[in-house]
N, C-alpha and C positions, 0 to 999 in steps of 0.2 A: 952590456945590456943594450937591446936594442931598442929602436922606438919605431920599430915596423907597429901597424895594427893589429898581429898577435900578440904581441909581445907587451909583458910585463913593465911598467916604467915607474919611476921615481914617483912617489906622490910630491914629493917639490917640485918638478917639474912640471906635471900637470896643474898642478896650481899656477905656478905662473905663464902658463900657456892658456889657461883659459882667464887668467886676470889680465892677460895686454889685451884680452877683448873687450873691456870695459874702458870705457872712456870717461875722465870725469873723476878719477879716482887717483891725479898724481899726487893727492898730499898723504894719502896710506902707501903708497908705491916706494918702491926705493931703487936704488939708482939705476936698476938694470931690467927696470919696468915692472917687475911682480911686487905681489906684497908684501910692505914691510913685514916680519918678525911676530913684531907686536900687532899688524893686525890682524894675522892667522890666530894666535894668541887670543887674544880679544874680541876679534869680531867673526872672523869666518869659522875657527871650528867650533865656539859653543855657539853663536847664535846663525851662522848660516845652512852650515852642514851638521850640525850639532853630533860631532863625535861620542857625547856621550849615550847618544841612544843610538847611533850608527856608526860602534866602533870599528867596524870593517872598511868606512872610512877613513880612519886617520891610521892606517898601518904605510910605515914609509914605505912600499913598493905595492902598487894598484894592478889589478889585471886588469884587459880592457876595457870587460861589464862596469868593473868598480872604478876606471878613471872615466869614462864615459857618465854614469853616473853622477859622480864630483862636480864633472863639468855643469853639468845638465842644472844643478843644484847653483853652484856660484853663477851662472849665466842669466838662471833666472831671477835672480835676485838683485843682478844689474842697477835696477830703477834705485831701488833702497840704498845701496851702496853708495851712487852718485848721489845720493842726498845725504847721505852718511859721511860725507868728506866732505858737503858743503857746509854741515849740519857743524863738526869739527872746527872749520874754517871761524865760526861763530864763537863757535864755545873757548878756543884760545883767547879770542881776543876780550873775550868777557871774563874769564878768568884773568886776566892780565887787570881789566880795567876792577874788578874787585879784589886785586892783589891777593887773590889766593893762590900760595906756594906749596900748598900738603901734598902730595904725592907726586911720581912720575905724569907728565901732562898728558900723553899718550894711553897710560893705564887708565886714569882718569876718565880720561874724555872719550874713546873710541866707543867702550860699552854704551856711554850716553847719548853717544850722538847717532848710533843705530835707534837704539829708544826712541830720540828725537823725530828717526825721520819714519820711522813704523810709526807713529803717531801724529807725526803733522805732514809728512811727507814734505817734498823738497824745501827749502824755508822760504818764506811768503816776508812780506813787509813789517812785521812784529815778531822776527828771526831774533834777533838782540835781545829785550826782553825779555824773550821763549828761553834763549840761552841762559841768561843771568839768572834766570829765575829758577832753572833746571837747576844750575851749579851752586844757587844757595842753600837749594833742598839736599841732595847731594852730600855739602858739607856743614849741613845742621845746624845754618845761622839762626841768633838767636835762640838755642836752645828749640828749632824744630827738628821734629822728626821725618831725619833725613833718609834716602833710600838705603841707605849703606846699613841703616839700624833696622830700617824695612826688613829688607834681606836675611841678617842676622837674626830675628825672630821667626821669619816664617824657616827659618832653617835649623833652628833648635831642637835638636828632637826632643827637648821636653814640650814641645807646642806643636811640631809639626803633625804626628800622630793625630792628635785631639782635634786639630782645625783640620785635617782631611778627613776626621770619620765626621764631624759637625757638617761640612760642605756635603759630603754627599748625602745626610739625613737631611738638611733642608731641602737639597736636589729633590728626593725622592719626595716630600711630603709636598710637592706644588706636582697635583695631580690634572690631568689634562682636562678643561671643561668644555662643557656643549658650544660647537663653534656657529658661532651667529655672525654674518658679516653684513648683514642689515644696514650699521651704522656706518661702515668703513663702505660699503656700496655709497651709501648717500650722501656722503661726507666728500668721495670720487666726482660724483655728479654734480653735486653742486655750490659744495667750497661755502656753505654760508656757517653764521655765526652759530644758530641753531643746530644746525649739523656737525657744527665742531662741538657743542658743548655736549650732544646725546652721544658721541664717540670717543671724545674725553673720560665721559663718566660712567665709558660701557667696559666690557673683560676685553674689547675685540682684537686688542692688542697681544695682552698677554693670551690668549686664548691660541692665537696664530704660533705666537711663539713655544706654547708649552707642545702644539701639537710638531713641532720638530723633533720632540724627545721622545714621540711615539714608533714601533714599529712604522714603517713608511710613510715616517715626516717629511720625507724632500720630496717625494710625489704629492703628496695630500697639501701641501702646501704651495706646490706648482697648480692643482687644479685650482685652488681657493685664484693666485693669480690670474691664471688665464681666464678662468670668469670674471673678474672684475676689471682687468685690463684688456683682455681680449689677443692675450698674445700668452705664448710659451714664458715659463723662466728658462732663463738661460744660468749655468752657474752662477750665483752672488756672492761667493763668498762666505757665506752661514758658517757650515760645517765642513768635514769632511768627507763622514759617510751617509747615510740613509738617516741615521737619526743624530743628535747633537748628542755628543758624550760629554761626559763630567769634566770639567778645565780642570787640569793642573793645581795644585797651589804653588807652587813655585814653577819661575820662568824656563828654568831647565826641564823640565816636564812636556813643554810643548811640543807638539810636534808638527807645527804647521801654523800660517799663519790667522787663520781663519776666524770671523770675529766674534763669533760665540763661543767658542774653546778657547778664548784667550787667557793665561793664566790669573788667577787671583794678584799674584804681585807685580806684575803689569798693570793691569787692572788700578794696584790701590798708587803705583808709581804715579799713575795720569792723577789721582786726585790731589797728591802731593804737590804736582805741578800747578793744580788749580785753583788752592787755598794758598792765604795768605796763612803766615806763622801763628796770628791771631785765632785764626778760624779753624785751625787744625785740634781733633782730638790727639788722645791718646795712640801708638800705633794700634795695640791692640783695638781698641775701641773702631777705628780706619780697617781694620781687619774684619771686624766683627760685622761692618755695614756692609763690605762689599760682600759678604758669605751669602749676606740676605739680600742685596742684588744680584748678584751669579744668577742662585737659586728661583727666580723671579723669569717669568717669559722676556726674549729675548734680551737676557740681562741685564734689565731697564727697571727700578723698583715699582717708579711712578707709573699709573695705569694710562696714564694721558701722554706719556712718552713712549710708551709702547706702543700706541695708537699711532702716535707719529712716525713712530720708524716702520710701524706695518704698512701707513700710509706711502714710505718712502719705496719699502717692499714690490708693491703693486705697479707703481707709478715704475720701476729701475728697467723693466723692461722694454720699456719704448725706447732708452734711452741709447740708441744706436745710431749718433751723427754719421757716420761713414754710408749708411745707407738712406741717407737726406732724408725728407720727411716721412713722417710715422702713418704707419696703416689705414686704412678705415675702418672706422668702430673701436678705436683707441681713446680713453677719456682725452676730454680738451682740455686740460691743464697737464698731461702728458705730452700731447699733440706740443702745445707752448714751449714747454722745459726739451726735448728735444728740440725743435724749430731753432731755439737760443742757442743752443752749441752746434748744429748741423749746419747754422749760415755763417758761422767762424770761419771766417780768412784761411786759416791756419787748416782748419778740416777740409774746407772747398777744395784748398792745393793740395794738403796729401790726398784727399779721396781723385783728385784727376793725375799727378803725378804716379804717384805710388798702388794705388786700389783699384783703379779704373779697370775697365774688362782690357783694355789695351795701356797700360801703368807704362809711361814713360822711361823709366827704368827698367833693365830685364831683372833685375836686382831686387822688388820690393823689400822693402825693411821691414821685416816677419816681428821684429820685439814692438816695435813702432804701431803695426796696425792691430798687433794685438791688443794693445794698450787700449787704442779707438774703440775696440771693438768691446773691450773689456772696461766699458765706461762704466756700466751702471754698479760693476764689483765698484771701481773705486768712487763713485758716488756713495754706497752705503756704506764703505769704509769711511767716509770723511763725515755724511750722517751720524754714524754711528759714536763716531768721538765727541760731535760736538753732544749730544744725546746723553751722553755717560754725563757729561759736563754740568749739563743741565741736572740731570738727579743729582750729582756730589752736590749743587746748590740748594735745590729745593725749587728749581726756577721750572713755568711753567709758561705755556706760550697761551697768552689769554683770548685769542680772537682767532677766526679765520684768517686773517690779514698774518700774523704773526705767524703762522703754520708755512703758509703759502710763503712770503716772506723769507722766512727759515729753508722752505726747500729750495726755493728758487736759488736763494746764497750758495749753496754748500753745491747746487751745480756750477754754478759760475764760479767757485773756488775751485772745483774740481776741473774745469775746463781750461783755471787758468796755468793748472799744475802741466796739465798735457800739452797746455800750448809750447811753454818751455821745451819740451823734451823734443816735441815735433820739430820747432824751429831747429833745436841741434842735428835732428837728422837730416831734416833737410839740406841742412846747410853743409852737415859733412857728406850729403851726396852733387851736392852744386857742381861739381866738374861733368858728371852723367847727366845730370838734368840740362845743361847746358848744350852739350854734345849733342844733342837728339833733341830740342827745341826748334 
């Protein structure tokens, strides 16, 4: 068999030719640079390429569509990956430090540590913690309901049937209402406490949200945008066709990463991570609340947190550092939150190195400026977790100050995620950049 580009090739092969292109991943790698065994097992064919809903994917010999494909699929997943191994790096050692020995450490852990990093992405300063605290739930310390027993129930088909026709009766019964953006307009303009509280306690939130579940939600929802920021949306992330479909109840059902279709037991895993063993119900009952947030505009329960991530909505599109400052007729507290990432060190040199109409390298780094460009997805991606977090609590942000506050973080957390990644490219292009300086 040959490996021209007609020809037919090993899906081993292709796997491990498009995994030396990932950097950042030698603790899932094995000794001859692809991946380990267990992490095809584990992490790339159910949760990357998810051969169970693209089993044309995992047949040992690829034609070039179907290994091109593959590629295209492990490549873009890169980012997750390399937090997926660092995410690991954590989780051994916190399993060591709470001397838990129950299963193989690699079965264990790989599953979790993608979990980990699709929900926190790379690990931040409270990684350890995040770890320990993953792997208590995991393995049902103290008599909590761990994900393992998560899993095992919504997988029952004495239960599974019931909670998928319950998820989509409450889906359907949250009908679309008259869209008013009155409050989330003045709330844009002038950030005061008044404004926060008539927007808190209006639909304007859920309203935005349910209208994505309509016939031409992603347009209708793009205009609502551009009138009130005065720019296009650009993809966010939301969904992934025209209108948001019914999530999954189980994570194998997904088919994409996107954060309104995220599956219900995803969904109820983050809340396990975020209760202590005290504050945890029954799983059922953990089951039962997420049905009735799913079901809920942009699957936020609270009406004032809906508010907030539509707030985040509107504002995500300015959010474009590589192109330095924001339009005219763009809100001034978009104008701000841009401003704070676009005079980043780290963005100044890639936008002159790598972006520039004349980019220092003949090479720019295509995953690198995507990422740039694709700030304001993971802006509402990292929104959107802390957001869930807040409802599993009951916590609500009580002033303007706390809103504003609240966004301005979760950009600056997100800025500090891409700064990382940036620095690594940079620096593994430092021989060209140097050469042509």
């Amino acid at each position: 068999m040959t490996r021209g580009s007609g020809e037919s090739r090993l899906r081993s092969a292709v796997l491990t030719q498009a995994w030396e292109r990932i950097d950042g991943v030698e603790v899932l790698s094995s000794a001859d640079g692809g991946p380990l065994t267990r992490t095809i097992k584990k992490i790339i064919d159910p949760l990357v390429i998810r051969t169970a809903a693209r089993p044309r994917l995992g047949r040992p010999v690829l034609d070039p569509a179907t290994a091109a494909e593959l590629t295209g699929l492990l490549l873009a997943d890169a980012d997750r990956l390399r937090a997926t191994a660092a995410w690991f790096t954590h989780l051994k050692r916190q399993r060591r430090a709470l001397r838990i020995t129950a299963g193989n450490v690699q079965d264990v852990c790989f599953p979790l540590a993608y979990e980990l990093a699709t929900g926190f992405g790379s690990p931040g300063p409270d990684a350890a913690e995040t770890a320990a605290a993953a792997l208590r739930d995991l393995h049902g310390e103290d008599g909590a309901v761990g994900v393992d027993q998560l899993a095992a129930y919504l997988a029952d088909p004495r239960h599974s049937a019931g909670l998928t026709a319950e998820l989509r009766r409450r889906w359907q019964a949250e009908t679309a209402v008259p869209q008013d953006i009155t409050a989330l307009q003045a709330f844009v303009d002038g950030l005061s406490d008044s404004a926060w509280r008539a927007l808190a306690d209006s639909a304007a939130g859920h309203a935005l949200g349910l209208m994505l579940r309509q016939p031409g939600g992603a347009r209708a929802l793009s205009e609502v945008v551009q009138e009130v920021s005065g720019l296009p949306a650009p993809d966010l992330g939301l969904q992934r066709g025209d209108r948001t479909a019914v999530p999954p109840l189980n994570r194998n059902g997904e088919t994409g990463t996107e954060l309104l279709e995220r599956s219900v037991e995803r969904r109820v895993r983050a809340t396990l991570r975020r209760l202590t063993p005290d504050e945890r119900g029954s799983v059922e009952d953990l089951v039962d609340d997420e049905l009735t947030r799913v079901a809920a505009g942009f699957g936020l329960g609270l009406p004032a947190l809906a508010a907030c991530f539509a707030l985040g909505v509107v504002l995500a599109p300015a959010l474009r550092p590589l192109d330095g400052a924001a339009p005219g007729g763009v809100p001034e507290f978009a104008r701000q939150l841009n401003a704070q990432v676009a005079r980043e060190g780290y963005v100044l040199h890639a936008r002159r190195a790598l972006a520039g109409a004349t980019p220092l390298t003949p090479r720019p780094d295509a995953e690198l400026l995507r990422d740039l460009r694709e700030f304001a997805k993971h802006f509402l991606g990292r929104l959107w977790v802390r957001l869930h977090g807040f409802d599993v609590r009951g916590d609500l942000p009580a002033e303007a100050a706390d809103v504003r506050d609240l966004v301005t973080g979760v950009v600056r957390s997100t800025s500090l995620d891409l700064r990382t990644k940036v620095r690594r490219a940079l620096m593994a292009r430092l021989p060209e950049l140097e050469a042509v300086s």
